[in-house]
Each structure stands twice: as structure tokens, then as C-alpha cells.
C-alpha positions as CSV (number, residue, x, y, z in Angstrom):
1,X,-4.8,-17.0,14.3
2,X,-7.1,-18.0,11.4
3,X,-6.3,-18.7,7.8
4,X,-8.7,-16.4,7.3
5,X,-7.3,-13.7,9.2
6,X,-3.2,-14.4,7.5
7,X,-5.1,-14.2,4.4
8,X,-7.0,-10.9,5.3
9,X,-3.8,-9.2,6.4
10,X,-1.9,-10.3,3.7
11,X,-4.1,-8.6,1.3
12,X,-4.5,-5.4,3.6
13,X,-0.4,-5.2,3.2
14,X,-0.2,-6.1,-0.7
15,X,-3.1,-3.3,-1.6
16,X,-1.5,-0.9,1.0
17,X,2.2,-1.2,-0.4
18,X,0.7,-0.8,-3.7
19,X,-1.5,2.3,-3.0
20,X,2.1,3.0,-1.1
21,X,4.0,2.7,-4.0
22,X,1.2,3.8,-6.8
23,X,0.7,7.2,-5.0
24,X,3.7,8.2,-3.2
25,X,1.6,8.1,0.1
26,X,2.2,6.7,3.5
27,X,-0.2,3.8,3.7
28,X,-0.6,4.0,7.5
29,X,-4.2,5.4,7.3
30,X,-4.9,2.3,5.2
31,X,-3.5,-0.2,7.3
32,X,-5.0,1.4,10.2
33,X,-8.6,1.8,8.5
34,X,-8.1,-1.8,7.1
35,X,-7.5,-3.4,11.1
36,X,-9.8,-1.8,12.4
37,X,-12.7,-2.4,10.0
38,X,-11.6,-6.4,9.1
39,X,-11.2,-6.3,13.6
40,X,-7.9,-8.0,12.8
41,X,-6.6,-6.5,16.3
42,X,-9.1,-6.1,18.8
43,X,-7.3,-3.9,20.9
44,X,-7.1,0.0,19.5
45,X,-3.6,0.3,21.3
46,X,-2.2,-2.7,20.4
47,X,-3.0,-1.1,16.4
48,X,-1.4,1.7,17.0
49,X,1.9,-0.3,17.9
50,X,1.3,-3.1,15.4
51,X,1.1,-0.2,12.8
52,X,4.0,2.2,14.8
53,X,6.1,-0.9,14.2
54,X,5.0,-1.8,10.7
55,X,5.2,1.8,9.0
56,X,7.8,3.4,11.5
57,X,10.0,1.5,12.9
58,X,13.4,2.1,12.9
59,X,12.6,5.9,12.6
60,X,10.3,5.8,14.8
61,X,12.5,3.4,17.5
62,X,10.8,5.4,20.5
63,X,7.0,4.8,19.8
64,X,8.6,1.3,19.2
65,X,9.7,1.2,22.1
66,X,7.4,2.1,24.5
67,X,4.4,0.2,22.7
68,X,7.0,-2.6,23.2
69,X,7.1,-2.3,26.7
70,X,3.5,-1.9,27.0
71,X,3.0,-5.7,25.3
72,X,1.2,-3.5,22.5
73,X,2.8,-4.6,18.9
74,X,0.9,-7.9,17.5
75,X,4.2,-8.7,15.7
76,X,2.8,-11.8,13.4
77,X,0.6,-9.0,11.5
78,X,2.5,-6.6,12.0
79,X,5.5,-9.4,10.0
80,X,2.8,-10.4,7.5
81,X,1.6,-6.9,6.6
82,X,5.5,-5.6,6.4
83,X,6.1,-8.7,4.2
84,X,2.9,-8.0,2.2
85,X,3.7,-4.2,1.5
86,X,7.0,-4.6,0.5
87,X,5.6,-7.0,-2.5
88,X,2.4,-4.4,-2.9
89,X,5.2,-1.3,-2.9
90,X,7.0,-3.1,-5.5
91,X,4.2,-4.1,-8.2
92,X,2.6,-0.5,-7.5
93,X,5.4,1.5,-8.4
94,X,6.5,-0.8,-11.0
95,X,2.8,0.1,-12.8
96,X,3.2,3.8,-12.7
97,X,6.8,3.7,-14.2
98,X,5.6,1.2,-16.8
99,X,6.1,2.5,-20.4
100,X,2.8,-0.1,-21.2
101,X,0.8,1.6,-19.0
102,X,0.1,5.2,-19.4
103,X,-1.1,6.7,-15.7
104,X,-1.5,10.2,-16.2
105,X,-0.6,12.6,-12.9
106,X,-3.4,14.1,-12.5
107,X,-5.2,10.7,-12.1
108,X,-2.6,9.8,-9.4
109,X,-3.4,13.1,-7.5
110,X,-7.1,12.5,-7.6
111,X,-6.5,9.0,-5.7
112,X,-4.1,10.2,-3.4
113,X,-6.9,13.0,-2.7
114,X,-9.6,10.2,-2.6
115,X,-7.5,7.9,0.0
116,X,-7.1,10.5,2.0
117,X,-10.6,12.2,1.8
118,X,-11.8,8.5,2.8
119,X,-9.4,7.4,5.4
120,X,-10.6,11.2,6.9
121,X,-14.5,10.7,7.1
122,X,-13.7,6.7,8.4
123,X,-12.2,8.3,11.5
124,X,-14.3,10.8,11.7
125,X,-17.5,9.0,11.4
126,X,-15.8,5.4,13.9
127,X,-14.7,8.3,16.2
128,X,-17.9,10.0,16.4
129,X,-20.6,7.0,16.5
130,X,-18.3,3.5,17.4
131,X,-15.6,4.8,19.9
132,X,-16.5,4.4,23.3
């Protein structure tokens, strides 16, 4: 594990908790765009646990589970990013209830829209030419 790569995931969970936060959204399809692009977790399964654990867990204690059992969570990111997101969740929600900073709803709708539009064509286009 690189410095390099703690500083990478760090920064995947501080601007996913704050898109989290900012937009009301689930930042799974960031997190999981964000590992797979930066190849934080080379294996796809073990992503899918690392973020089941991360954005889930403990509602979702039986994907938990058996990606436990499998040996596919990468806990250390998976700790760093929860760590990271909890911070990001925090400063983003604490700049759309700012009275200092006037963030109109619409402009929050159009983001949400544009993360998810995004996170959409990723997969579509990783799933179409990259997956084998």
C-alpha cells in the first residue's frame, strides 16, 4: 500500500461524502467509478465488497457477509474511504445549510442529475469496451 494510493482514497472518500452530503445522493456510484478508474482494487469483486461494506454495511449485513466469506472486502480502503466520507458528508452538507452561501435547488438538482448521468455513461462505456 502506497502513500500514494492512502492519499488517493482518501480524497475519493472526502469528495464522495461531500457530493454525499451536498446532494442528498448515495455516493456508491462514485466510489465505485473512483476505484475502478484510480485501479485502487484490482479485483472487480473485491470493489464490490470493499464498497458493499463501505456504503452498506450494517443494512446491508448479508452482502457483508458473504463477500466476507469470499476474502472480498479490502478493509484498509474500505476504513480510509468510511473515515474520509464521514469528514466529506459533514463539510458538504454544512455548505448547503450555510446562510453565507446561497446554493440555489435547482443547482443542486442539476448536479445530482450530472453525477448520475456520468457515473451512467462510465459503466456503460467500461462495460462495453474494457470488461472482459
Amino acid at each position: 500500500m502506497s502513500l500514494n494510493q492512502i492519499l488517493e482514497t482518501s480524497i475519493l472518500g472526502l469528495c464522495g461524502g461531500f457530493l454525499s452530503g451536498f446532494t442528498g445522493l448515495t455516493s456508491s456510484s462514485f466510489i465505485l467509478a473512483g476505484i475502478s478508474i484510480l485501479h485502487l482494487i484490482p479485483d472487480y469483486k473485491t470493489v464490490l465488497g470493499t464498497l458493499m461494506y463501505i456504503i452498506n454495511f450494517p443494512k446491508g449485513i448479508g452482502s457483508v457477509w458473504l463477500f466476507y466469506k469470499e476474502n472480498k472486502i479490502n478493509y484498509f480502503f474500505g476504513n480510509i474511504i468510511i473515515i474520509s466520507m464521514i469528514i466529506g458528508s459533514y463539510l458538504g452538507t454544512e455548505v448547503i445549510l450555510s446562510n453565507e452561501v446561497n446554493v440555489s435547488t435547482k443547482f443542486i438538482k442539476y448536479l445530482s442529475a450530472f453525477i448520475a448521468l456520468s457515473a451512467g455513461i462510465y459503466f456503460l462505456i467500461d462495460a462495453t469496451y474494457f470488461t472482459i
